[in-house]
C-alpha positions as CSV (number, residue, x, y, z in Angstrom):
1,X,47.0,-52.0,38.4
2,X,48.8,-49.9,40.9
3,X,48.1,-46.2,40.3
4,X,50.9,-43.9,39.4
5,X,52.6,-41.9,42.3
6,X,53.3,-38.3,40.4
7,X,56.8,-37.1,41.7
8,X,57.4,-33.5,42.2
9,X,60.5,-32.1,42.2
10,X,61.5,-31.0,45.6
11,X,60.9,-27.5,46.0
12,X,63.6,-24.9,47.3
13,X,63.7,-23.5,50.5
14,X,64.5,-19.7,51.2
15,X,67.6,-20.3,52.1
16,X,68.6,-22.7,49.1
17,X,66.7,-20.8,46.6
18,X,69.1,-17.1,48.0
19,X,72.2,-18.2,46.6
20,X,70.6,-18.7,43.3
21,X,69.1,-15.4,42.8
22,X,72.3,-13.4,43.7
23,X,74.0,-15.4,41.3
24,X,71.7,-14.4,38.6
25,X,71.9,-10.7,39.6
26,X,75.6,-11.2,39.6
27,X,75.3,-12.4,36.2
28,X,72.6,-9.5,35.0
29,X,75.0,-7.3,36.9
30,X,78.1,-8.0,34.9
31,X,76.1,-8.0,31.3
32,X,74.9,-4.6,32.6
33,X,78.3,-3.4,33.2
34,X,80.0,-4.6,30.1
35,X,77.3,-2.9,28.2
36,X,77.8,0.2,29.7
37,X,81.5,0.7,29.7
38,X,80.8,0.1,25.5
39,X,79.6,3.8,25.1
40,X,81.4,5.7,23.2
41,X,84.2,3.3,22.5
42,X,85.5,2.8,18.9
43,X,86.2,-1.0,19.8
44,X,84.0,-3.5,18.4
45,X,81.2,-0.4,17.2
46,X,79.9,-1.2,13.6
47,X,77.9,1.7,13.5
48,X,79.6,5.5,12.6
49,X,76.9,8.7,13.5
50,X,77.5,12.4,12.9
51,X,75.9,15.1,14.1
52,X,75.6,18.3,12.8
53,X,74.6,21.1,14.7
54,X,73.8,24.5,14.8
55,X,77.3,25.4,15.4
56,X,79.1,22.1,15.6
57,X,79.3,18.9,14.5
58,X,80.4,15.5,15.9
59,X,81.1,12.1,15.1
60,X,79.9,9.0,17.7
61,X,81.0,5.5,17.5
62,X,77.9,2.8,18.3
63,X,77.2,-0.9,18.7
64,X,74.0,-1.7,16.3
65,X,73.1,-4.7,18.7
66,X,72.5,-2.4,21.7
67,X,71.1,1.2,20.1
68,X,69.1,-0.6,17.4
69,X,67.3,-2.6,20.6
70,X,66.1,0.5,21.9
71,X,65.3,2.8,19.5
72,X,63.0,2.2,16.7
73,X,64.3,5.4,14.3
74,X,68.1,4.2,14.7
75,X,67.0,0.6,13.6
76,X,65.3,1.7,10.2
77,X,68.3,4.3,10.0
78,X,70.1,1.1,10.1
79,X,68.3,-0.9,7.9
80,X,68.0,1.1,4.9
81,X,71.7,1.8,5.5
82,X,72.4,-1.9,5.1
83,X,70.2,-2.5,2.0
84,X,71.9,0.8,0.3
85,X,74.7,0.7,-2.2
86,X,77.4,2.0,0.2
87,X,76.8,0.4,3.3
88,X,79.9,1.6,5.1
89,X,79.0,5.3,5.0
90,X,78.2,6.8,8.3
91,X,74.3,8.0,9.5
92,X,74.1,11.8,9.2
93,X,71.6,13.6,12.0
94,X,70.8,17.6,12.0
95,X,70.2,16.4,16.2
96,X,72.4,18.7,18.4
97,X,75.4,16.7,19.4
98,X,75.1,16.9,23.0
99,X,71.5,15.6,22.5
100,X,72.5,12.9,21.2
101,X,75.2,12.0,23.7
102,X,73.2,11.9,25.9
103,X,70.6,10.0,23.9
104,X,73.3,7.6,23.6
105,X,74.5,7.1,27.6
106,X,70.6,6.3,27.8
107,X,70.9,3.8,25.6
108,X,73.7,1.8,26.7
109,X,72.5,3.0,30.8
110,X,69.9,3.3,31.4
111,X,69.7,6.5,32.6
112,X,71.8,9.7,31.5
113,X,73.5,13.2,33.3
114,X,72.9,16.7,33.0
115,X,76.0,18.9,31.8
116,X,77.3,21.2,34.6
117,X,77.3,24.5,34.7
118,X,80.8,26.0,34.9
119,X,81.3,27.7,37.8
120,X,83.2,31.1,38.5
121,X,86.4,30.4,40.0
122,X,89.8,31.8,40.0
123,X,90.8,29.3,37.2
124,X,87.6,30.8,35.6
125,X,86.5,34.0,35.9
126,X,84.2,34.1,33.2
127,X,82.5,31.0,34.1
128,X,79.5,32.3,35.4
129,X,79.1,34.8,32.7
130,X,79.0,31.9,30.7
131,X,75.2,31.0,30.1
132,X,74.2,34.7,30.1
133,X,76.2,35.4,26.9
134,X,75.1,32.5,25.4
135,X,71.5,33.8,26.0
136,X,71.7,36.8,25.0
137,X,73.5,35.2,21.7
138,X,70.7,33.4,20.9
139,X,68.3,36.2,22.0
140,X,70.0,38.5,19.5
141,X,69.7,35.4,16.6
142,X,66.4,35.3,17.4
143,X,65.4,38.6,16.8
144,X,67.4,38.8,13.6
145,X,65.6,35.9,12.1
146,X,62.2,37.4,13.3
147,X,63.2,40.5,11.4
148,X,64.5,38.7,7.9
149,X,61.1,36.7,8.3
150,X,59.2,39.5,7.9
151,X,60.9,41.3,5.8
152,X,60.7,38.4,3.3
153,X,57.1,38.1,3.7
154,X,56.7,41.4,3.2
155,X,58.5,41.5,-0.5
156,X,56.5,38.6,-1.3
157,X,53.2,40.7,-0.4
158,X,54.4,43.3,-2.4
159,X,55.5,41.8,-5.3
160,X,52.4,41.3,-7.7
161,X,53.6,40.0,-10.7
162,X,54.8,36.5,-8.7
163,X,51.4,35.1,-8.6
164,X,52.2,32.0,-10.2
165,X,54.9,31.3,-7.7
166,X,52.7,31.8,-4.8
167,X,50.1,29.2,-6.6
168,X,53.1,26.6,-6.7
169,X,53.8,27.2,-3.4
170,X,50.3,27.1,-2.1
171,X,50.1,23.5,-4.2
172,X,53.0,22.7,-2.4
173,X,51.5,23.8,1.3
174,X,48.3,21.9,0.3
175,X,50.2,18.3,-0.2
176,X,52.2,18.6,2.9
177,X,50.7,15.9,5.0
178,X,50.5,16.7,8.7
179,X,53.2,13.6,9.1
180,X,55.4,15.8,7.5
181,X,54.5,18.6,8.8
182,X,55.4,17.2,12.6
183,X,58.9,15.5,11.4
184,X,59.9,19.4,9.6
185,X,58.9,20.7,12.4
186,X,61.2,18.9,14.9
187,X,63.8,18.0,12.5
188,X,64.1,22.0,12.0
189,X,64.7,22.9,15.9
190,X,62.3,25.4,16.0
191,X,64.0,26.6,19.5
192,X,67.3,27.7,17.8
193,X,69.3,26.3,20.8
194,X,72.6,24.9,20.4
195,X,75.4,22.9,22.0
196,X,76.6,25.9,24.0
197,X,73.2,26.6,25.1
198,X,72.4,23.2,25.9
199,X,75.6,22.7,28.0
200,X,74.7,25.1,30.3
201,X,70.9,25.5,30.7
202,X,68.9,25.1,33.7
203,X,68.4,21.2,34.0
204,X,64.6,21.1,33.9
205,X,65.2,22.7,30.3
206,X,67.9,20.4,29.4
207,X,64.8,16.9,30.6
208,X,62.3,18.9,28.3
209,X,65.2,18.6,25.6
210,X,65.7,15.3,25.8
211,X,62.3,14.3,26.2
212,X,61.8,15.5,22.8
213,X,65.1,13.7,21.6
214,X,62.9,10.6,22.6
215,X,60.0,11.4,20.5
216,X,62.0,11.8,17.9
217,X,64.5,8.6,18.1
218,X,61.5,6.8,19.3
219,X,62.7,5.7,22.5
220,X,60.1,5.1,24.9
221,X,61.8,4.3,27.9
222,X,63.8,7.8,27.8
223,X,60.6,9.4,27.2
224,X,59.7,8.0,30.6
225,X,63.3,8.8,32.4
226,X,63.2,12.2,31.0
227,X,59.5,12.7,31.7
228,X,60.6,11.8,36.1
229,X,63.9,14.3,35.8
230,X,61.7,17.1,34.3
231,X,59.2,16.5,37.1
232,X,62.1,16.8,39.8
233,X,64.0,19.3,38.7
234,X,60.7,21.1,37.5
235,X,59.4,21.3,41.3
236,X,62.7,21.3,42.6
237,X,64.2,24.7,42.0
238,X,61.8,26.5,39.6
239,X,62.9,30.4,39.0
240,X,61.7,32.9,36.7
241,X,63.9,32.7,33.7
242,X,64.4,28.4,33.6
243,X,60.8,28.1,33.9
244,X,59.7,30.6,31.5
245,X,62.1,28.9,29.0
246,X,61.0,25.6,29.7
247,X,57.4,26.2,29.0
248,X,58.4,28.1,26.3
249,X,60.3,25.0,24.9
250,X,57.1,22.8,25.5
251,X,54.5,24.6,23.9
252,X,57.2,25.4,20.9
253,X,56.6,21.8,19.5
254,X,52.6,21.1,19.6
255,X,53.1,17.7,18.3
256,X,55.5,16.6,21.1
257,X,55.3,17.2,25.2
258,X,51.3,16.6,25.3
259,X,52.6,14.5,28.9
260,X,55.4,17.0,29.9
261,X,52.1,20.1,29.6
262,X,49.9,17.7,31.4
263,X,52.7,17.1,34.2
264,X,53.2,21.4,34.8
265,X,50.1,22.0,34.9
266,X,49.7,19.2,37.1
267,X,51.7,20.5,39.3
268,X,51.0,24.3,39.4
269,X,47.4,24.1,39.5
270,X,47.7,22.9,43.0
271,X,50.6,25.0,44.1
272,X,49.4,28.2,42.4
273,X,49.6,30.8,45.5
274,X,54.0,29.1,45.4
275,X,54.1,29.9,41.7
276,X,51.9,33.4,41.6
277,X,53.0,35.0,44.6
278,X,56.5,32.9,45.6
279,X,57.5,31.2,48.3
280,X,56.4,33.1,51.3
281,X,59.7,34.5,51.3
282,X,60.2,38.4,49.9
283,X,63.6,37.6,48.2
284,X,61.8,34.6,46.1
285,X,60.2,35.9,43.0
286,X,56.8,34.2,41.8
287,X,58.0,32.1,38.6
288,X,54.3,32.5,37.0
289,X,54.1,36.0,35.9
290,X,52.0,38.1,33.3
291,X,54.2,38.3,30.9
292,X,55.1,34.3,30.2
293,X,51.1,34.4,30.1
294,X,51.2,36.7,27.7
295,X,54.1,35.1,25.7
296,X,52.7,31.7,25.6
297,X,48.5,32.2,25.5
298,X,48.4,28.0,25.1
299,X,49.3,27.9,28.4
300,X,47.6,30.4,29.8
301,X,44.6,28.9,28.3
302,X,45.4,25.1,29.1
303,X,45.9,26.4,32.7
304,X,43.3,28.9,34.1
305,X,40.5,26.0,33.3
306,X,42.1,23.4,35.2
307,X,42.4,26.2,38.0
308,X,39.1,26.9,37.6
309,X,38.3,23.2,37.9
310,X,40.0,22.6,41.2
311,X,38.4,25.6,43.1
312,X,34.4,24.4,41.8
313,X,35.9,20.9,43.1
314,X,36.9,22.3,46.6
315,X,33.6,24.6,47.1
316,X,36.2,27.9,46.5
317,X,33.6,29.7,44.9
318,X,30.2,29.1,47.0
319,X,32.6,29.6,49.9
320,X,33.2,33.1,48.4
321,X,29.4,33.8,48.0
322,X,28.6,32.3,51.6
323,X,30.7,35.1,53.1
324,X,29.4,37.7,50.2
325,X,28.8,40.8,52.3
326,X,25.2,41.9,52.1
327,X,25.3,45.8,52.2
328,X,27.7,48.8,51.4
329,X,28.9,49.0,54.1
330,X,29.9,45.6,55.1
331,X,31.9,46.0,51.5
332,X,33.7,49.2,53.0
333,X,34.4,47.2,56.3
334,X,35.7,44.6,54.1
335,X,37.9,45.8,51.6
C-alpha cells in the first residue's frame, strides 16, 4: 500500500503572519478601551458601593463582571450579597473614599493616578497652605485620642470593684484569633488619615496607601503596581517629613507592607551616606534622622543589621582595623 503523505498546513511568513497580530492588538485594544471608559459610569453598573470615611462618605457605581474578576474581597462581597434577602441593597465599606477610587481606576486600568497637590496661585492663595493644615489637623486628633486613651485606661486601673468586667474582657481578648486581630486592625485605619489628607500627601505615601488598599481588597496585581510607584517615588524625591510619614505608615500595620519594608530598606542600606548625611548638597537635609529612629525602633532595628551585613560583605570593617593606628600618637595625628 502506498504510505500516507502527512500534509502540513503552510506555515505563515513574517510578513503574512504581521497583519494578523495588529489585528488582534487592535481588537485587545478596543476591549481595553471600552473597559476603561466604564469607570465610574452609572450605565449598565449592577453593582452600588458606599464609602464611608473618616469625614466623608461616597457612593460608586461598578460593573460586577470587571471588579469581581480582580478582586477576590469584592467577589464574596458580591456573593453573599446575592444569596441575602435584599439583594438590591448597596455594599457598605469603612475604606476612605479616595482609596477606593482609586482602587477602582485600577480595576478597570490597569494602572491608577496620584491626586495633585493644589498649588498656590492667585485663583488660590491658600493652596499651598493646604496640606500643612490638614497635618496639623490630624496632628492635633492624634494627640487628643492619645490623651482620652490614657485617660480611659487609667479609670479602669483605678477602679477596683470592676473586676468582673476586666475578666469578660480578658475572655474576650483571649478568643480573638489573630485572623481577626489583622482584619480590626486594618479595617480600623490605625493611621487616622482621611480624604483631605490623602488628596494631598506626598505621593510615595499616597503608593504605601494603596498598597495596603490591595491587601485588603485582595488585589494582587495592584499590590504589585503600587509596590513599583512606591519604589519610584520612594527614591525619587525623598524629604524629611514624606519619608518619615511613610515609614511611619508601613510599620503602623505589621501584618501588611512585609515587601514595601523589605523594598526601603533595600534601598537605603546601600545609599545610606544620601539618606544620613543628604545629598552632598548643604541646602538638602538627610531624610534618615535620630528622631524617626527613635519614633519607629522596628525600623531602626530591621535596618542597622542589614547595614551591618553589607559592610562585613564589602570588608568595611577589617579595612578599618588594617589602617587601626598602632600608638597614641598616630591616634592624635589621626583624629
Amino acid at each position: 500500500m502506498p504510505s500516507k503523505v502527512s500534509k502540513r498546513a503552510p506555515e505563515l511568513s513574517k510578513s503574512d503572519s504581521a497583519p494578523l497580530q495588529d489585528s488582534q492588538q487592535a481588537g485587545r485594544d478596543t476591549i481595553y478601551n471600552l473597559i476603561a471608559n466604564m469607570h465610574l459610569q452609572c450605565e449598565y453598573s449592577d453593582l452600588t458601593i458606599i464609602c464611608k470615611g473618616r469625614k466623608c462618605e461616597r457612593q460608586f457605581e461598578a460593573h460586577k463582571v470587571v471588579v469581581c474578576q480582580r478582586s477576590e474581597y469584592l467577589a464574596r462581597m458580591c456573593k453573599d450579597q446575592e444569596n441575602s434577602t435584599d439583594s438590591s441593597k448597596p455594599l457598605v465599606s469603612t475604606r476612605e473614599p479616595i482609596l477606593f477610587e482609586k482602587v477602582l481606576e485600577f480595576l478597570y486600568k490597569s494602572d491608577y493616578t496620584v491626586p495633585s497637590k493644589p498649588s498656590v496661585t492667585p485663583d488660590n492663595p491658600s493652596g499651598g497652605r493646604a496640606f500643612r493644615k490638614a497635618q496639623l489637623a490630624k496632628i492635633d486628633a492624634d494627640k487628643t485620642r492619645a490623651i482620652q486613651s490614657t485617660e480611659r485606661e487609667f479609670e479602669a486601673t483605678e477602679d477596683k470593684e470592676s473586676l468582673g468586667d476586666f475578666e469578660q474582657l480578658g475572655n474576650e481578648l483571649v478568643d480573638l484569633s489573630p485572623k481577626q486581630e489583622m482584619e480590626e486592625e486594618v479595617e480600623g485605619n490605625i493611621l487616622h488619615d482621611d480624604d483631605t489628607f490623602l488628596e494631598q500627601c506626598h505621593p510615595c505615601y499616597f503608593h504605601a496607601r494603596m498598597y495596603i488598599e490591595a491587601s485588603w481588597w485582595k488585589i494582587p496585581d495592584l499590590k504589585v503596581k503600587a509596590k513599583a510607584h512606591f519604589t519610584k517615588a520612594f527614591m525619587d524625591n525623598p524629604d524629611p517629613k514624606s519619608f518619615a510619614k511613610t515609614i511611619e505608615a508601613i510599620y503602623a500595620i505589621n501584618t501588611t507592607c512585609h515587601e514595601l519594608k523589605d523594598e526601603v530598606i533595600r534601598f537605603i542600606v546601600p545609599n545610606m551616606m544620601m539618606f544620613w548625611k543628604g545629598a552632598g548638597v548643604s541646602t538638602t537635609p538627610p531624610v534618615l534622622t535620630r528622631e524617626l529612629m527613635e519614633l519607629v525602633p522596628q525600623f531602626t532595628f530591621e535596618l542597622f543589621p542589614k547595614f551591618l551585613d553589607i559592610c562585613c560583605d564589602k570588608g568595611l570593617f577589617q579595612q578599618l582595623a588594617d589602617k587601626r593606628p598602632t600608638d597614641a600618637g598616630a591616634v592624635r595625628k589621626r583624629y
